[in-house]
N, C-alpha and C positions, 0 to 999 in steps of 0.2 A: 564616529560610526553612525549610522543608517538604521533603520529597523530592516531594510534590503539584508543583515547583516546573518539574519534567521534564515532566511531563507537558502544561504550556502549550503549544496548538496554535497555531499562525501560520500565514500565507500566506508562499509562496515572497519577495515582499517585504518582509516583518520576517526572514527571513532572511537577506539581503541585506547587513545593516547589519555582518556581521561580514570584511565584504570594508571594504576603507582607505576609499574615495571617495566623495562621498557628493553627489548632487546635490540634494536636495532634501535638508528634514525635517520630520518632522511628529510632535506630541506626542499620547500619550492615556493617561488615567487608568487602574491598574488596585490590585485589591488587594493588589498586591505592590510597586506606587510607579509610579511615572510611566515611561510606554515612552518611547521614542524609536525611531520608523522612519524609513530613508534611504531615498529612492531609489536605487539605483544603475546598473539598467539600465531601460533603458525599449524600447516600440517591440514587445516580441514578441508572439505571438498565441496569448493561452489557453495561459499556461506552467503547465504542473503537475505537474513534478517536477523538482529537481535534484541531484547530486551532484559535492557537491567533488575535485579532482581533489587527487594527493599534493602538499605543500606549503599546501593549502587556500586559496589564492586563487579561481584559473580553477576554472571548473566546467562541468557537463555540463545543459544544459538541456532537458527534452522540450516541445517545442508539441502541444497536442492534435491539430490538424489534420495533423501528422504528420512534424514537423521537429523533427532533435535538434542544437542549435547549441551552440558553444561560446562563455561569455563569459567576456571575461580581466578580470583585477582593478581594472583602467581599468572597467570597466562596457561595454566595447566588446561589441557582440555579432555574431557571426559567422555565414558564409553556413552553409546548412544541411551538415551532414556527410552525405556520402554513403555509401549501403551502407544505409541504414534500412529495414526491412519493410515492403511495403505496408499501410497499418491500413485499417480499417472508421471513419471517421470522420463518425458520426452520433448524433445525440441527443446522449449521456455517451460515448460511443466514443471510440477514436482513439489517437493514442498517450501511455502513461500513467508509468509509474515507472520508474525508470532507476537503477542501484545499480551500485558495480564489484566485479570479481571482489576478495575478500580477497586475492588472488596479482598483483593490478593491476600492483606492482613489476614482475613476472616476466613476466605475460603477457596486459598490457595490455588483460584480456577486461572487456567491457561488458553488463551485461544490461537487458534491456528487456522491459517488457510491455504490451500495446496488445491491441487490437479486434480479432482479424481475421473475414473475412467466414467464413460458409459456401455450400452451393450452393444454400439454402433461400429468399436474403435475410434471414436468420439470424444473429447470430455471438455470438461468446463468446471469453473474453478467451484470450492464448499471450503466451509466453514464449521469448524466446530470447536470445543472444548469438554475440558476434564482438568480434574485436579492434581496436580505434582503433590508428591507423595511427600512425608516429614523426611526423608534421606535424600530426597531430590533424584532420585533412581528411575523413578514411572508415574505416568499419567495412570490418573485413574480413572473409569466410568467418561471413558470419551464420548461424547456422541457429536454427531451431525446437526448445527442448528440453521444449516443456510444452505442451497446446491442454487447454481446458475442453472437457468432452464431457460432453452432448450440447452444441450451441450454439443456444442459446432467446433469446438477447438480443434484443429488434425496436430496443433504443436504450437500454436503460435496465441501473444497476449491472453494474460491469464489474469492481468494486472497483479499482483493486488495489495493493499494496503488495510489495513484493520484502525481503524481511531475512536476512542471512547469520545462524547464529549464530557461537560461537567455535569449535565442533568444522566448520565448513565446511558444513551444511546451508543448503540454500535453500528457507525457507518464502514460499508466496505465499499474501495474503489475497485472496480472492475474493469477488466480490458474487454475490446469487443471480439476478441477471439480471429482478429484479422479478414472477417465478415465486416467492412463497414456499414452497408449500409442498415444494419439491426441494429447500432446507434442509435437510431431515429424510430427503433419497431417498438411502440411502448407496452405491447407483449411479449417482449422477449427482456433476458434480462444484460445482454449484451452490451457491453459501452455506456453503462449505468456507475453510479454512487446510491449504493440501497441503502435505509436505515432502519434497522429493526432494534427490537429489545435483546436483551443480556442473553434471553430463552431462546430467542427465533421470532417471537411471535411481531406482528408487524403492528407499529403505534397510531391507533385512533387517527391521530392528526397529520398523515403522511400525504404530502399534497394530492395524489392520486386515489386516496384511498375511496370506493365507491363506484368507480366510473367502469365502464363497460370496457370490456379487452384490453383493462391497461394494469399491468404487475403492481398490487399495493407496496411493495419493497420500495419502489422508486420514490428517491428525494433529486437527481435529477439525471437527463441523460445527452445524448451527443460527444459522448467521452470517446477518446482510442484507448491506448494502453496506460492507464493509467500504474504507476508504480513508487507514485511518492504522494502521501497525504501528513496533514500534522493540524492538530489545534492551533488556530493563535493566540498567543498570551494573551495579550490586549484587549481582543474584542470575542475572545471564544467564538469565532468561526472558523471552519473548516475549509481549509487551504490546499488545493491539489494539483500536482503536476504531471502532465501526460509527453507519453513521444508523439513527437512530429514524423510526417513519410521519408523526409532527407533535410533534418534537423527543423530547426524552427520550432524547437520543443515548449509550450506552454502551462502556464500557471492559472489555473483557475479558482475565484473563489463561489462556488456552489449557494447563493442563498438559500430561505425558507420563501418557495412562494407557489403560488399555485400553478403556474405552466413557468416551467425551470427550463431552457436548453443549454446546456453547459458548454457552450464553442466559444473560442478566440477568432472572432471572425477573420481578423487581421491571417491569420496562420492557413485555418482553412479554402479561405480564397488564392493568395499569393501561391501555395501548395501545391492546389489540384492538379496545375498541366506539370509540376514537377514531378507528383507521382508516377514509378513506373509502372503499378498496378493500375493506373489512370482510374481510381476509386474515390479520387480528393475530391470529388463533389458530392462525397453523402453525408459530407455535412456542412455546406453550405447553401446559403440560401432557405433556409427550411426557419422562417423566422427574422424575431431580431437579435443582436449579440448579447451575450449575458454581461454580467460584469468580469474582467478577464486584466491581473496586473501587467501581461505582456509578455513576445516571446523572450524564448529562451536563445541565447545562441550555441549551444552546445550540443555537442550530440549526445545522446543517450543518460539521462538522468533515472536513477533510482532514487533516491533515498530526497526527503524532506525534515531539516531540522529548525526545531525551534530551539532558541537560547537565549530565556530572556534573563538571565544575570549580567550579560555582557553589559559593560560601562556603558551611557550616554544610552541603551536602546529604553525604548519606552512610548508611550504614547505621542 
């Protein structure tokens, strides 16, 4: 095996498999040997994100349509938890990624990012937390630590992905809202990877921070719809993959640097006369390429795992 080996994308149901119980199964071929996925819960609506709670059984489930349930390692799943945000749940909207605080032990904080509306019939994705309660029943003292501004979404790319690193930063990937060329508007907060603190508040040393008309959040931008981010074991940096306009989906890896464009140029180029929105050149050309592992040939990727116990992966 590859260290490519982390990188394998799933559905929250080949996830699944690593809880005890297993109601169903089902076999499929790959070039790394033959899978095996389990069912083990069944019955939710449009689940699309979860995280394991400490002990790694029970986990935290969000439903798009705006419910966050718990399911215990029976596969049982549970009424919705109260205390959740109201989301915008239309098109791709609603509520999306759900990650815990690194301090979970201590202070049992929850984070979440979802749709919300604006007063336009407009919205764009936020970010917030609050604490699960000791019964696991309800968020408590939710609040609001992040909003995309402007909010252009009418339904479409909301991204988004939530990643702590090890020093305690909270990056969110963001989709450009199907607006491409705000990509490239470094006032806006569209088609961005923002990094702020635990609170909201934005870090000192955020390559933008200072400069005239340009969002302190930004650590970088030239994103689309970003929908799968994750740590890397190895090197603790931040790994992200986005949709292509008719596949050609990319992985990028975001450095620290002071003017960031996040593009696979390879993708963006090859792309543009492909697209039918004929929008593929708002991010090409605008620069030089970042660093970028290569497309994807798949279509439609969510989800990015990392698994560094697997035999042989490693430096």
């Amino acid at each position: 095996m590859t260290r490519a080996t982390w990188l394998t994308t799933v559905t929250a149901a080949a996830l699944l498999p690593l809880l005890a119980q297993a109601a169903s199964e089902q076999q499929f071929p790959s070039e790394q040997g033959q899978l095996t996925v389990n069912t083990v819960a069944d019955g939710l609506r449009n689940p699309w994100a979860l995280a394991f709670l400490p002990g790694g059984k029970d986990m935290l489930v969000t439903e798009r349509p705006g419910n966050l349930r718990l399911v215990n390692a029976e596969g049982k799943v549970g009424p919705p938890i109260s205390g959740v945000p109201k989301v915008w749940a239309e098109g791709q909207g609603g509520l999306l990624d759900v990650v815990l605080s690194p301090a979970f032990g201590k202070d049992r904080t929850v984070y979440l990012s979802y749709a919300e509306a604006g007063d336009d019939g407009k919205a764009g994705t936020a970010v917030g937390r609050g604490q699960l309660s000791e019964d696991r029943a309800r968020l408590e003292n939710f609040t609001v630590i992040f909003r995309q501004q402007p909010k252009l979404s009418v339904g479409n790319h909301f991204g988004s992905r939530l990643v702590f690193d090890r020093e305690g930063y909270l990056f969110i990937a963001l989709g450009e809202n199907n607006q491409r060329p705000t990509a490239q508007d470094l006032d806006k907060l569209q088609g961005k990877i923002v990094r702020i603190l635990p609170d909201g508040e934005v870090p000192k040393d955020n390559p933008f921070v200072g400069q005239a008309n340009v969002r302190p959040e930004i650590w970088s931008f030239g994103h689309r719809n970003q929908q799968g981010a994750a740590l890397n074991p190895w090197t603790d940096t931040l790994w992200t993959h986005e949709h292509g306009p008719r596949g050609g989906d990319e992985i990028n890896i975001p450095p620290r640097q002071k003017l960031r464009l996040a593009d696979c140029y390879p993708r963006h180029q090859l792309l543009a006369a492909a697209d039918s929105g004929g929008q593929g050149q708002a991010c090409a050309g605008h620069g030089r390429p970042a660093p970028c592992l290569g497309e994807v040939p798949w279509h439609q990727r969510h989800g990015v795992l990392r698994q560094p116990d697997i035999q042989g992966l490693g430096p």
